[in-house]
Chimera marker file (.cmm) of the C-alpha trace (Angstrom):
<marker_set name="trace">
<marker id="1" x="24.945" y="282.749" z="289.547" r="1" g="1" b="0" radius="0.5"/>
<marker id="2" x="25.022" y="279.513" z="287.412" r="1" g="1" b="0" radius="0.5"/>
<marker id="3" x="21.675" y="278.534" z="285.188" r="1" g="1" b="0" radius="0.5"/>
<marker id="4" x="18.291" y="278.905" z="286.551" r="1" g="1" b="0" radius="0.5"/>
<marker id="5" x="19.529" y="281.109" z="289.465" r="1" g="1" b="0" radius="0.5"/>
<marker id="6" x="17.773" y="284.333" z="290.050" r="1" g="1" b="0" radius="0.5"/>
<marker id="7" x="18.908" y="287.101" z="292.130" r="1" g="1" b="0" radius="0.5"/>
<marker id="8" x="17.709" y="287.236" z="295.605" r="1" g="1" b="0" radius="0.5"/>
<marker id="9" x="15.325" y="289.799" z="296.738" r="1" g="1" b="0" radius="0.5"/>
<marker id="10" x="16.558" y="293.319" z="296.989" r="1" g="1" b="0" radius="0.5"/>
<marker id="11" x="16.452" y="293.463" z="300.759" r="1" g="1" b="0" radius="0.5"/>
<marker id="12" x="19.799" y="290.776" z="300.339" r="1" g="1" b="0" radius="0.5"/>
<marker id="13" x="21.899" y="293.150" z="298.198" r="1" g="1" b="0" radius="0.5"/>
<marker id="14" x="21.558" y="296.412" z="299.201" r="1" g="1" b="0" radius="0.5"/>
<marker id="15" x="24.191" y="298.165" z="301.323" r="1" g="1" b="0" radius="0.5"/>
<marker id="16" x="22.840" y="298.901" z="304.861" r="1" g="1" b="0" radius="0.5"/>
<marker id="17" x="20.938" y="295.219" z="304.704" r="1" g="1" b="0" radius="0.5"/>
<marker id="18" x="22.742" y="291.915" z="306.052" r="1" g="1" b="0" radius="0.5"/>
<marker id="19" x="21.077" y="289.009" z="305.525" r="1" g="1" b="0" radius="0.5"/>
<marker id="20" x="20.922" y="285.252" z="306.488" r="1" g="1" b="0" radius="0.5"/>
<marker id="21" x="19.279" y="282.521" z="304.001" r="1" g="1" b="0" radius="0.5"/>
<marker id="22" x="17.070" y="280.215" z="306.550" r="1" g="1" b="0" radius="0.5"/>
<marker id="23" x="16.280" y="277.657" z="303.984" r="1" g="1" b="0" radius="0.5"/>
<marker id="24" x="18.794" y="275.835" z="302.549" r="1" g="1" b="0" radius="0.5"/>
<marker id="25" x="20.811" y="276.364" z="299.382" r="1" g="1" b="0" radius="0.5"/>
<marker id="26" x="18.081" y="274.421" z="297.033" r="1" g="1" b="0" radius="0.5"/>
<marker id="27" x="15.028" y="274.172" z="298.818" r="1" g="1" b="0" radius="0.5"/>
<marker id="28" x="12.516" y="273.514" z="296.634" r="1" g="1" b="0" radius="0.5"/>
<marker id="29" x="9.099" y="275.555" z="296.513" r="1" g="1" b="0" radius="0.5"/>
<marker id="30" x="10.250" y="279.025" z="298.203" r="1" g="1" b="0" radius="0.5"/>
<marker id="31" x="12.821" y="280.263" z="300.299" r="1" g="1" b="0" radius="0.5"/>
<marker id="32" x="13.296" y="282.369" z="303.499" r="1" g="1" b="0" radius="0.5"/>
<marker id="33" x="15.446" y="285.488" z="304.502" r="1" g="1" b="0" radius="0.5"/>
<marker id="34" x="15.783" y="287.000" z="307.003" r="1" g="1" b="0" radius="0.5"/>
<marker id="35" x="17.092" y="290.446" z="306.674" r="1" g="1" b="0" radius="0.5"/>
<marker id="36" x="18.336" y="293.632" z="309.464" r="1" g="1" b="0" radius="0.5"/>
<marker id="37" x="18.382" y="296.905" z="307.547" r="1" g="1" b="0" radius="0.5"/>
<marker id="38" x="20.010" y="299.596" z="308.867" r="1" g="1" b="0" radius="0.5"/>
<marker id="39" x="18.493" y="302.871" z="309.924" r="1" g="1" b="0" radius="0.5"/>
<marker id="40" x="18.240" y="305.127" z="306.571" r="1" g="1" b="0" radius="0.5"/>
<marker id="41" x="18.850" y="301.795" z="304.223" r="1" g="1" b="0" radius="0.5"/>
<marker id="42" x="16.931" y="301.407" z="301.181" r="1" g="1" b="0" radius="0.5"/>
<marker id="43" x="16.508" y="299.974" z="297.912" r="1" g="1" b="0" radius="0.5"/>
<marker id="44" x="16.611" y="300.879" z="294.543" r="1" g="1" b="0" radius="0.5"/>
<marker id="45" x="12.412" y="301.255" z="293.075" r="1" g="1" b="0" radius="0.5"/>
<marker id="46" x="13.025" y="299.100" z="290.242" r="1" g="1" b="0" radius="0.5"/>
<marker id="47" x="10.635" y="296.873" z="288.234" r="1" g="1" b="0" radius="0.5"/>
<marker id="48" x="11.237" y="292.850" z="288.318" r="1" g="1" b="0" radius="0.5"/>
<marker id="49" x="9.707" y="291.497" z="285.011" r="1" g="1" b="0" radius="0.5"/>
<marker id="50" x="10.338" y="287.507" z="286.322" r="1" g="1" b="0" radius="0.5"/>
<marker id="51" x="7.198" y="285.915" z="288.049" r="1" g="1" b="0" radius="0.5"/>
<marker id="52" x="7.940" y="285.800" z="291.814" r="1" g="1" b="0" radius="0.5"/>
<marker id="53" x="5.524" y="285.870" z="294.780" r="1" g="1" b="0" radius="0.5"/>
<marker id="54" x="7.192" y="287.606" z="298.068" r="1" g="1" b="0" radius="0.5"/>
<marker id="55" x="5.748" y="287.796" z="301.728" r="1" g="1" b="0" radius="0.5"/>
<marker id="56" x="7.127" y="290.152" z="304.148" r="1" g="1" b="0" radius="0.5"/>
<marker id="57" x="6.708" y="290.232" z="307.634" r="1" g="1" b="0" radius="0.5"/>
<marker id="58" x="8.177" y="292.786" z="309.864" r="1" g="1" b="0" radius="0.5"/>
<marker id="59" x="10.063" y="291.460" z="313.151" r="1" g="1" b="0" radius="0.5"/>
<marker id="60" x="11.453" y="294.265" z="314.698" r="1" g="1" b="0" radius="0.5"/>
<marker id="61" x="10.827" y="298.073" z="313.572" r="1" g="1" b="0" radius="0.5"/>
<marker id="62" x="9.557" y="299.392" z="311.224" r="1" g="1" b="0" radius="0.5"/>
<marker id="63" x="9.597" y="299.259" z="307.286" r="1" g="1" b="0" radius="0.5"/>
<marker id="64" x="8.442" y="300.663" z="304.419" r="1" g="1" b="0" radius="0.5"/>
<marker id="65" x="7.781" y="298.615" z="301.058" r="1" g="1" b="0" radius="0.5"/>
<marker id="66" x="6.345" y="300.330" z="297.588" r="1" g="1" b="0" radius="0.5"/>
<marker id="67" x="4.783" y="297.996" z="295.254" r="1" g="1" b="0" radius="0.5"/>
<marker id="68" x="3.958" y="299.981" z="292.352" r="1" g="1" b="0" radius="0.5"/>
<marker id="69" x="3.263" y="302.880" z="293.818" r="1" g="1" b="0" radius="0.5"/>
<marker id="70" x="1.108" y="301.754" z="296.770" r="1" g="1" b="0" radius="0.5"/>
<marker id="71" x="3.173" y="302.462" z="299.975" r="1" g="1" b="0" radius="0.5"/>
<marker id="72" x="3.216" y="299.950" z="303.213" r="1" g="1" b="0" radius="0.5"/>
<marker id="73" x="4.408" y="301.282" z="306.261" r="1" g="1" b="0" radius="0.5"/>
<marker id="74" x="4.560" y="298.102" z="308.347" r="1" g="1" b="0" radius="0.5"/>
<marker id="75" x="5.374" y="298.111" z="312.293" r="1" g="1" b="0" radius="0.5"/>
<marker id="76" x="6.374" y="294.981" z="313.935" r="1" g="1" b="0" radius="0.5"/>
<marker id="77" x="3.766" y="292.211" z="313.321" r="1" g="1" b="0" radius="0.5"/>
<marker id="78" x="2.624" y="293.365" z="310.172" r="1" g="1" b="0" radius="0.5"/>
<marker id="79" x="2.852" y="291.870" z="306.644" r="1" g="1" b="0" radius="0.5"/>
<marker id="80" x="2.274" y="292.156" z="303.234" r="1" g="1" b="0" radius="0.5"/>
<marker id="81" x="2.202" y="289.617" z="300.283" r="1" g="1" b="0" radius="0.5"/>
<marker id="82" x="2.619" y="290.621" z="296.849" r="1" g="1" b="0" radius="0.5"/>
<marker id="83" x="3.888" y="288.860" z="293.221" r="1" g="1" b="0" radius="0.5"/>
<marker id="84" x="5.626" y="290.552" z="290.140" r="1" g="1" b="0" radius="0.5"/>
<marker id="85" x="6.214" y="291.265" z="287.459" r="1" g="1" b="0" radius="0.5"/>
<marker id="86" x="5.863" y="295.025" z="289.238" r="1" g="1" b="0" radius="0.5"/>
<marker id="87" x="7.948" y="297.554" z="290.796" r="1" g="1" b="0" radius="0.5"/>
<marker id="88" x="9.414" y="297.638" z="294.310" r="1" g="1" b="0" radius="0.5"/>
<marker id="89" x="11.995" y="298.862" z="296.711" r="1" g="1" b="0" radius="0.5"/>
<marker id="90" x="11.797" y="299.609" z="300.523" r="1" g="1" b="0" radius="0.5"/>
<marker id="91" x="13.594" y="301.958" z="302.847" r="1" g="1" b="0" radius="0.5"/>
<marker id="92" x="14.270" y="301.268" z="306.971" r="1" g="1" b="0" radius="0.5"/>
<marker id="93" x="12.686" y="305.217" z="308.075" r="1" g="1" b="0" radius="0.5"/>
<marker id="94" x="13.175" y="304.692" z="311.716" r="1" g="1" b="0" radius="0.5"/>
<marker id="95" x="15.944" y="305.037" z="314.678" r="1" g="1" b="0" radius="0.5"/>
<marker id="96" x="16.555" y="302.103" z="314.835" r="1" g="1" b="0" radius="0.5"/>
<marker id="97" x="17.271" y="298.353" z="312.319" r="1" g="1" b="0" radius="0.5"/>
<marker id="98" x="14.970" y="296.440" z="311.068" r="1" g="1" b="0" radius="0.5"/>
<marker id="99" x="14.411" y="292.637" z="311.284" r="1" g="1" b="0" radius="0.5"/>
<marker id="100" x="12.181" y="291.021" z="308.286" r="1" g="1" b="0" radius="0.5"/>
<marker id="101" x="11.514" y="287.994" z="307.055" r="1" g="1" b="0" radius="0.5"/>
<marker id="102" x="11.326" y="287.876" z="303.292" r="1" g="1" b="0" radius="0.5"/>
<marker id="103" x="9.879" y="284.913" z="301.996" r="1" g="1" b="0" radius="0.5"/>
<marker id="104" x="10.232" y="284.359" z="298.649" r="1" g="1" b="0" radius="0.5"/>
<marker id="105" x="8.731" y="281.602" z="295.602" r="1" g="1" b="0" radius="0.5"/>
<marker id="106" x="10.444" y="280.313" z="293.375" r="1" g="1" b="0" radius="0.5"/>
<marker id="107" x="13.846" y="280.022" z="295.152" r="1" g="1" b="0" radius="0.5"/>
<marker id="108" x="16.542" y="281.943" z="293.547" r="1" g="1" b="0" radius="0.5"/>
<marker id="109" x="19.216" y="280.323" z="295.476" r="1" g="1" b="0" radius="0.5"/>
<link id1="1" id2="2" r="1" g="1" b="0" radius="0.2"/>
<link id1="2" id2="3" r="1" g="1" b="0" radius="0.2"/>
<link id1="3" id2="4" r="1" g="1" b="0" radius="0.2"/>
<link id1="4" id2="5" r="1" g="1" b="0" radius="0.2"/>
<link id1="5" id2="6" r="1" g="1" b="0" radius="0.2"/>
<link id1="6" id2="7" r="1" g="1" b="0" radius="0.2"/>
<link id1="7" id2="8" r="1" g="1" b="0" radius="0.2"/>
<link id1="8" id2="9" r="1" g="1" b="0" radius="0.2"/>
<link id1="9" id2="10" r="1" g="1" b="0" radius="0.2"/>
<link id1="10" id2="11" r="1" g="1" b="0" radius="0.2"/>
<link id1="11" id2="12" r="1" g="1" b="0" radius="0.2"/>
<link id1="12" id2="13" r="1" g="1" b="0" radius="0.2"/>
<link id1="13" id2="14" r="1" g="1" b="0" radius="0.2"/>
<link id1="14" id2="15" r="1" g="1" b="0" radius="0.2"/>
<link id1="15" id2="16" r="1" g="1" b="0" radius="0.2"/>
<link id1="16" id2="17" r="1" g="1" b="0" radius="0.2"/>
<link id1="17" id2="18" r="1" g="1" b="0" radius="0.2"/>
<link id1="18" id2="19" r="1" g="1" b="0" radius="0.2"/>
<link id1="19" id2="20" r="1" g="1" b="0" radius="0.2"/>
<link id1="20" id2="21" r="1" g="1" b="0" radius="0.2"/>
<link id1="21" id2="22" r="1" g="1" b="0" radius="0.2"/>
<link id1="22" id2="23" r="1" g="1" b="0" radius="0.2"/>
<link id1="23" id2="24" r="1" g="1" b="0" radius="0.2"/>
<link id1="24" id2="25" r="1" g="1" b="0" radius="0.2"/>
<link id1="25" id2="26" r="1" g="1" b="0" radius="0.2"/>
<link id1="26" id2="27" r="1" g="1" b="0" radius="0.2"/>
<link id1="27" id2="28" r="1" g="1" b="0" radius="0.2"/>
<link id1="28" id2="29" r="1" g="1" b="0" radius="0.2"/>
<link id1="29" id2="30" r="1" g="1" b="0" radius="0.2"/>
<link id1="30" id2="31" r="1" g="1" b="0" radius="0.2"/>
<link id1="31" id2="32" r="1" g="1" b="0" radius="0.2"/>
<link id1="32" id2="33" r="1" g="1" b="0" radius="0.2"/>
<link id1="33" id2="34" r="1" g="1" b="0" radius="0.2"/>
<link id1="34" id2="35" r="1" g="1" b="0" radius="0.2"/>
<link id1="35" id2="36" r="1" g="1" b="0" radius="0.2"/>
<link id1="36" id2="37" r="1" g="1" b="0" radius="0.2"/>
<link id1="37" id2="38" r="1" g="1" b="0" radius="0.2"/>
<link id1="38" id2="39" r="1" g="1" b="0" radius="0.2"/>
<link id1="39" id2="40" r="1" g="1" b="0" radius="0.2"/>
<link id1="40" id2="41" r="1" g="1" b="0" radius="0.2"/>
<link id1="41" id2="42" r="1" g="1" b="0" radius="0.2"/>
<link id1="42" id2="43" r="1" g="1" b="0" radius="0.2"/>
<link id1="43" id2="44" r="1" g="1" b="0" radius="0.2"/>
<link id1="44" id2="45" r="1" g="1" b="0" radius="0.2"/>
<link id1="45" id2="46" r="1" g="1" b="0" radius="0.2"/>
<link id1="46" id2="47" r="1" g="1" b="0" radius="0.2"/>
<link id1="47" id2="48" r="1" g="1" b="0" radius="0.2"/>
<link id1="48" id2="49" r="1" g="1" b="0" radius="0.2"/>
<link id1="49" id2="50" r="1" g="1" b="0" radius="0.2"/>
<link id1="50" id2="51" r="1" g="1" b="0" radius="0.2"/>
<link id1="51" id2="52" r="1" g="1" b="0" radius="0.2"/>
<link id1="52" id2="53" r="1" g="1" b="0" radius="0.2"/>
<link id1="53" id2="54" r="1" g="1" b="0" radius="0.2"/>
<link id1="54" id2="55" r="1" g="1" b="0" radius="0.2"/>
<link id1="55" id2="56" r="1" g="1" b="0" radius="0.2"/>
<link id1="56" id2="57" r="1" g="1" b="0" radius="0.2"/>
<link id1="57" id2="58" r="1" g="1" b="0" radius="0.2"/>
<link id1="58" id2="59" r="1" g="1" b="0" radius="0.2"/>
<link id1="59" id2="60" r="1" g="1" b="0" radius="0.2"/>
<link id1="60" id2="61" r="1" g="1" b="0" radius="0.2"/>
<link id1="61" id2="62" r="1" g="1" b="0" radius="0.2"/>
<link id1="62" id2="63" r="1" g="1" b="0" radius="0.2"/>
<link id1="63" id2="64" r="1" g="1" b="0" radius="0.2"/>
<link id1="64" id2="65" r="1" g="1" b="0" radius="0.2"/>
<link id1="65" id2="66" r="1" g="1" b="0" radius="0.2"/>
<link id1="66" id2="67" r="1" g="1" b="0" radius="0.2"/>
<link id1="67" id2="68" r="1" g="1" b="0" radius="0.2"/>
<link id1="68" id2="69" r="1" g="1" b="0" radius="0.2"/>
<link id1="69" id2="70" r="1" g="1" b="0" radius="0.2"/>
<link id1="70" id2="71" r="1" g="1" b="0" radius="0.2"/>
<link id1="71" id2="72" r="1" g="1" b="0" radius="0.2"/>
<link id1="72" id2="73" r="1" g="1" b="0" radius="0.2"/>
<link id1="73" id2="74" r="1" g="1" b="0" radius="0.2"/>
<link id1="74" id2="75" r="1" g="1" b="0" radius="0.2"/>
<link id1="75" id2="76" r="1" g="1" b="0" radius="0.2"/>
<link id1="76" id2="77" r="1" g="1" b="0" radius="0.2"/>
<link id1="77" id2="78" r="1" g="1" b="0" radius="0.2"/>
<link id1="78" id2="79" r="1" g="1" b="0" radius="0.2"/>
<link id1="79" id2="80" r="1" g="1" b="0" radius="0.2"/>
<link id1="80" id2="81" r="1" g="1" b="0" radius="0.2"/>
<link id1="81" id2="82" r="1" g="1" b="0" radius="0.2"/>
<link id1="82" id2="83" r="1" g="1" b="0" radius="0.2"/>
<link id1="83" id2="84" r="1" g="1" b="0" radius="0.2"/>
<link id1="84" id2="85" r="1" g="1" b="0" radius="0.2"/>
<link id1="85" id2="86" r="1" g="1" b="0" radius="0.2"/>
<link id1="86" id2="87" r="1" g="1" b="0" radius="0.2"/>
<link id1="87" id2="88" r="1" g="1" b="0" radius="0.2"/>
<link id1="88" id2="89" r="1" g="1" b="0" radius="0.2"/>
<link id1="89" id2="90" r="1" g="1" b="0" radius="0.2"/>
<link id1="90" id2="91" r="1" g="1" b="0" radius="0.2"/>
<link id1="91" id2="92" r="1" g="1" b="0" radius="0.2"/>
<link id1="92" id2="93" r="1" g="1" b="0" radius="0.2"/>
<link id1="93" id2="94" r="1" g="1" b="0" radius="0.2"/>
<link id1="94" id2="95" r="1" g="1" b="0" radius="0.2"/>
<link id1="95" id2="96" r="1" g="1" b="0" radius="0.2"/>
<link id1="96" id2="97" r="1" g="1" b="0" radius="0.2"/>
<link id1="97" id2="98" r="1" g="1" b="0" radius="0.2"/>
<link id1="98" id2="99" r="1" g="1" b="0" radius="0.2"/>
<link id1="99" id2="100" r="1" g="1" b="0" radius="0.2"/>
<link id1="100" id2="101" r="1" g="1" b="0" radius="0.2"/>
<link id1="101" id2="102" r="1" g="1" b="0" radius="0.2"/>
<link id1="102" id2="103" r="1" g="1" b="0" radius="0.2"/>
<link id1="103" id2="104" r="1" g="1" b="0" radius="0.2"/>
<link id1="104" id2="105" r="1" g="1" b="0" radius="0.2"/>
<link id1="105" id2="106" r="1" g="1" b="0" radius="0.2"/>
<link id1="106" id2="107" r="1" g="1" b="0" radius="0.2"/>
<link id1="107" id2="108" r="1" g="1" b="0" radius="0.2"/>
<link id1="108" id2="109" r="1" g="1" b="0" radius="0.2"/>
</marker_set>
């Protein structure tokens, strides 16, 4: 990534998760992803110190987000805001992938 771009969130770089950037490349203000994670998927718990605010909704499934230490186990419908610096990572417990949209401000694409 060239200056000023930040990694994506870690639902977009984590094996097990696909994902497809609905905003484009740019767009200022926030951006959208949506991601599928794969049955037994997860993420690294690991602390971002740079100051983001993330929404999740869950489309399909279920999935399970830690922000510091507080757990969210979201079914379909469900959502959960939250901004950093803190910790997070997130795991896809169920049969079955998962469809969320991560929304995500400022852009890092």
């Amino acid at each position: 990534m060239s200056g000023g771009e930040r990694d994506p969130p870690a639902a977009a770089r984590q094996p097990g998760a696909t994902d497809a950037l609905l905003t484009p490349v740019g767009q200022p203000g926030f951006q959208v992803l949506r991601a599928t994670v794969e049955p037994d998927a997860h993420s690294d718990y690991g602390r971002v110190e740079e100051r983001e605010s993330h929404f999740v909704i869950v489309l399909k499934s279920r999935f399970e987000l830690r922000v510091d230490n507080q757990t969210h186990m979201l079914k379909t419908g469900q959502s959960v805001a939250f901004t950093t610096p803190c910790s997070y990572g997130w795991c896809n417990q169920s049969h079955i992938p998962a469809v969320v949209l991560w929304v995500f401000s400022p852009p890092a694409l």
